[in-house]
N, C-alpha and C positions, 0 to 999 in steps of 0.2 A: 689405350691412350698413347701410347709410346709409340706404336705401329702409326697412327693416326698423323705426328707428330714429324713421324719420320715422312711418309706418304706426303706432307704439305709442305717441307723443306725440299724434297725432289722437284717436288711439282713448281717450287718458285726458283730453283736452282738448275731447271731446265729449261727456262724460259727467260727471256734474256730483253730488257725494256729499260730507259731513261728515267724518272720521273719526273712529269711535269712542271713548271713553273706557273704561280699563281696569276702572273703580271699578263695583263689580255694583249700587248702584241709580242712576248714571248717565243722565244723559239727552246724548243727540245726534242730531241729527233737523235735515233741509233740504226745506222745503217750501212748496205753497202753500197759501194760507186763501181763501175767497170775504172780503173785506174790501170794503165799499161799494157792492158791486156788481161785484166785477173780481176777477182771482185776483192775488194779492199773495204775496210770497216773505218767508220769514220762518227764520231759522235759529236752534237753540233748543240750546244746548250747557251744562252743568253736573256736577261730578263728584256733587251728588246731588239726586234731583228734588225732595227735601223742603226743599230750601235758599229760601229769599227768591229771586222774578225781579226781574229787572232788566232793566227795558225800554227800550232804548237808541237814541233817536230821531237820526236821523244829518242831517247839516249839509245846505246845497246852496240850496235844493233838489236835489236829483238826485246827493249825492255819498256813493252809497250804502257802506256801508263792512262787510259779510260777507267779502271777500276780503283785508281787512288785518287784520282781529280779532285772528285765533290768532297773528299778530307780533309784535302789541303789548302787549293785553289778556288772555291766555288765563288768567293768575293771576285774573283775577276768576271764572274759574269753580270757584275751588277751594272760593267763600262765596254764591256765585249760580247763578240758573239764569241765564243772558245770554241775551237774546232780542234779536236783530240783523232788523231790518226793512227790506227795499227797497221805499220807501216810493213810492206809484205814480206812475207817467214814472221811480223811477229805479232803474238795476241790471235785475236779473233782472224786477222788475215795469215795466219800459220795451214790453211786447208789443206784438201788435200790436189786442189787446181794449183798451186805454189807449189815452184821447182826452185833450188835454191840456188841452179847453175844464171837465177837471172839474177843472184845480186851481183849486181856492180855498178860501182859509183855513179856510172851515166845515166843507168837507169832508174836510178832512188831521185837524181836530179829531173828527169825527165818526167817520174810519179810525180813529185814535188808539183811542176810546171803544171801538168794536168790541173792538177788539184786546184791549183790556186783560179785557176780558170774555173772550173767548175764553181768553188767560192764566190769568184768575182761575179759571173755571169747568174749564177743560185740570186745573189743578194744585191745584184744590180749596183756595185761597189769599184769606182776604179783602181782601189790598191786596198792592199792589206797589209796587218801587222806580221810578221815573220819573227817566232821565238824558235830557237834549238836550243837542247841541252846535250853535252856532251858528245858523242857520235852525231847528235841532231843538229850540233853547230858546225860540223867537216860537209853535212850535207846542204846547210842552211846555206852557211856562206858563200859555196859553189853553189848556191841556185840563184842568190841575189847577186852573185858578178854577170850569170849567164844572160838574168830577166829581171832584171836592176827597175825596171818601167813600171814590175806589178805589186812594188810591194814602196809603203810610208816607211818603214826603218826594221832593222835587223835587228833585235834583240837577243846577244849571245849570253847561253850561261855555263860556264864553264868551256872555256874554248879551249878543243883542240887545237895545238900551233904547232907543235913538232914532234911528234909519240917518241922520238929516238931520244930527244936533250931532255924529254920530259921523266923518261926512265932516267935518267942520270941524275937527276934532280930528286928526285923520289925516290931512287934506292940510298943518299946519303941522306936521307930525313930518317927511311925505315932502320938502316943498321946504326943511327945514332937509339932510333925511340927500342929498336929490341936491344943492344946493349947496357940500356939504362932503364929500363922497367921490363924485357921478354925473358920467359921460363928458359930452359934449358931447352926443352922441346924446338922452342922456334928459333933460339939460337943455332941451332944446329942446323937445323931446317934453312935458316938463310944462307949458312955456310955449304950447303949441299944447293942450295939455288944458283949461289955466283952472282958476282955484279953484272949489270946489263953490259951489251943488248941482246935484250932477248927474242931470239927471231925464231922461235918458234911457239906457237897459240898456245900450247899446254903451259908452258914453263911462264907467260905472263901472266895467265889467269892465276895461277900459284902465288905469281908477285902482288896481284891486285887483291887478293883474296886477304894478303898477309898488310898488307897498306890501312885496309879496311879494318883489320881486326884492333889496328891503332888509331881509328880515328881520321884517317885522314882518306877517308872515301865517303863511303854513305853517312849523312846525319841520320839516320832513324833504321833501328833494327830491322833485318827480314825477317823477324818473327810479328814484330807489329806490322808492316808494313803486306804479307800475307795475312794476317788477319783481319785490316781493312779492306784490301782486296778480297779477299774469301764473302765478305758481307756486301758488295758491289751488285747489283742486280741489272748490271750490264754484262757481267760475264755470265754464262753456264759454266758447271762442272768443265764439261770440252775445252769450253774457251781458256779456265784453267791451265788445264793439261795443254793445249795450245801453246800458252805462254811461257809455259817452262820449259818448251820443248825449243820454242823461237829464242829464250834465254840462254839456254845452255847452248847452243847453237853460236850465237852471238857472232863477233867480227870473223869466226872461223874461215868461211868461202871467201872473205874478201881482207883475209891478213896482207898479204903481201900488198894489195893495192893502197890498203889506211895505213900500210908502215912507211910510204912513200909519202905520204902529205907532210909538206911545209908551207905555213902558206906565209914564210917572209920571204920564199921564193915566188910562189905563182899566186899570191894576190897581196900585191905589195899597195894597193890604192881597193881602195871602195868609193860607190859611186851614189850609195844612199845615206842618210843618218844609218850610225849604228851605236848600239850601248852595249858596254862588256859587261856582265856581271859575275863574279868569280867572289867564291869564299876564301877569307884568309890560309886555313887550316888545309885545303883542297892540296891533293898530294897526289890526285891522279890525273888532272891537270892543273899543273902547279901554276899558283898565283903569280911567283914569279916571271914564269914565263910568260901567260896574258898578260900582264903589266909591259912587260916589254914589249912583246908586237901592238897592242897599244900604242909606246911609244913612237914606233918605226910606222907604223901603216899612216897612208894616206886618206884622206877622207873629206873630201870638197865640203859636203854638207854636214859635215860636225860629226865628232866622235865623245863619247864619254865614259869613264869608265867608273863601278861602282865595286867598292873590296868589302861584302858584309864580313862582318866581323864573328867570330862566334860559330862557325859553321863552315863547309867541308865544300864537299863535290855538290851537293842537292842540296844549294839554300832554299829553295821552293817548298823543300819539306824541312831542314833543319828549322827554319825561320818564316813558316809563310806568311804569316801578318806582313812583315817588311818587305820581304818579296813584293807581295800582290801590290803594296802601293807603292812601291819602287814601279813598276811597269805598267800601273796607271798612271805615275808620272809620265812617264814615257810617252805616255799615247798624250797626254793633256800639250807637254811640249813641242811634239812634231804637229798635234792638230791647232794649236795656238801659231804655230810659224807657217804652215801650209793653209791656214782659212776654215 
């Protein structure tokens, strides 16, 4: 029985499928696109195809996020198409046709550009929704300055603005919160870290690690958050091993170039609606700081900005009920102004 048991866990854990939607003009589809040159995974799920996409550019680099979706987020398919991207080195597009000397910024903008075409042209659609979270909004936003024509509104969550002020900012949250609740261990430990900036990848991963351990990064443990994943029947085993490999990996090959983004220098105006939404508690990109460029940035067709309260870096996962209709607000408001 046990043999058996094991044998039927393989056998569905190597095989790799969406599950259907009951709704008859439904879309649910796991697959890959020729994207840049390379085959890229892309999973497309909505109770009806005619609804607005929404193309959801995921954090990391490399922290692809297909196999937590229907957890947290699957209410958005009930007013979208969701279009969920392993964007390439991460997930299911970690292959072994992926070289990692192609990340750089132009070319995740230039995947991005593809894609959305492929979307547009897929579902006969003149624009679409654009969400990034974290790394996915340094990408987002440089693809709606570049191609501002193909998308109804930008949806940021958790924006990168300055990775330099944003360590400054977050190493005086962390050595207040390890001063007055951390062990001797991590006291120490920040003391052998030093204040920023830290310009070399090992030593922020160390800071981000230790951010986290307070609360003030991820809302939901990676022990849960691997166990909803591990039960996703989009990934295989591989795909797994894939993602951890595209995780650990992360902004490594493209440090130098994401430690150079400011964008109250090079994108001081937007030229579509866009909505920030940032968690109060968020300490890895700090609230404070999207509140400001907020304030500073340009924005003809409206800007707005939403602080959930209660929750970190991933309100989508600390909080998704309010999430999801926080940003089917969104879509109601630009398609109530647009017709």
């Amino acid at each position: 029985m046990l043999f058996y048991l094991l044998f039927l866990y393989l056998s569905v854990a190597c095989s790799a499928r969406t599950t259907k939607l009951d709704q008859p003009n439904s879309v649910t589809e796991l697959l890959s696109v020729e994207i840049g040159g390379m085959d890229q995974w892309i999973m497309i799920r909505g109770e009806d195809r005619n609804n607005p996409i929404l193309l959801w550019l995921h954090g990391g680099p490399g922290a692809a996020q297909i196999p937590i979706h229907k957890a947290f987020n699957a209410d958005l398919e009930k007013e979208f198409v969701v279009v969920h991207w392993d964007q390439r080195g991460a997930g299911k597009s970690n292959h072994k046709r992926f070289s990692q000397e192609t990340m750089v910024l132009d070319r995740f903008i230039e995947d991005a550009h593809e894609l959305t075409h492929y979307l547009k042209e897929r579902f006969d659609q003149e624009k679409i929704f654009l969400l990034g979270h974290s790394w996915g909004t340094q990408l987002g936003i440089l693809t709606v300055q570049r191609y501002p024509s193909d998308y109804h509104a930008f949806i940021s969550v958790a924006q990168v603005v300055h990775p330099q002020r944003a360590e400054e900012i977050s190493y005086d949250w962390l050595k207040q919160q390890v001063e007055q609740h951390g062990s001797r261990r991590q006291k120490r430990k920040l003391e052998q870290l030093g204040p920023p900036l830290y310009d070399e990848h090992d030593r922020y991963v160390t800071f981000a690690k230790m951010k986290d351990s307070f609360g003030g990064s991820m809302d939901v443990g990676m022990g849960r958050l691997a166990w909803v994943s591990m039960k996703a029947e989009e990934y295989t085993i591989g795909d797994h091993v894939k993602w951890l490999r595209g995780a650990n990996r992360g902004s490594g090959p493209m440090w130098e170039e994401l430690r150079d983004f400011d964008i109250f220098r090079d994108i001081p105006i937007i030229q579509i609606p866009v909505w920030f939404i940032v968690g109060e508690n968020d300490y890895n990109t700090p609230a404070e700081l999207v509140e400001e460029y907020y304030r500073f940035v340009e924005a003809p067709e409206g800007k707005t900005l939403i602080v959930m309260d209660g929750v970190a870096h991933t309100p989508f996962l600390g909080d998704p009920d309010r999430f999801n209709r926080e940003v089917v607000r969104i879509k109601q408001a630009v398609l109530k102004v647009t017709g």
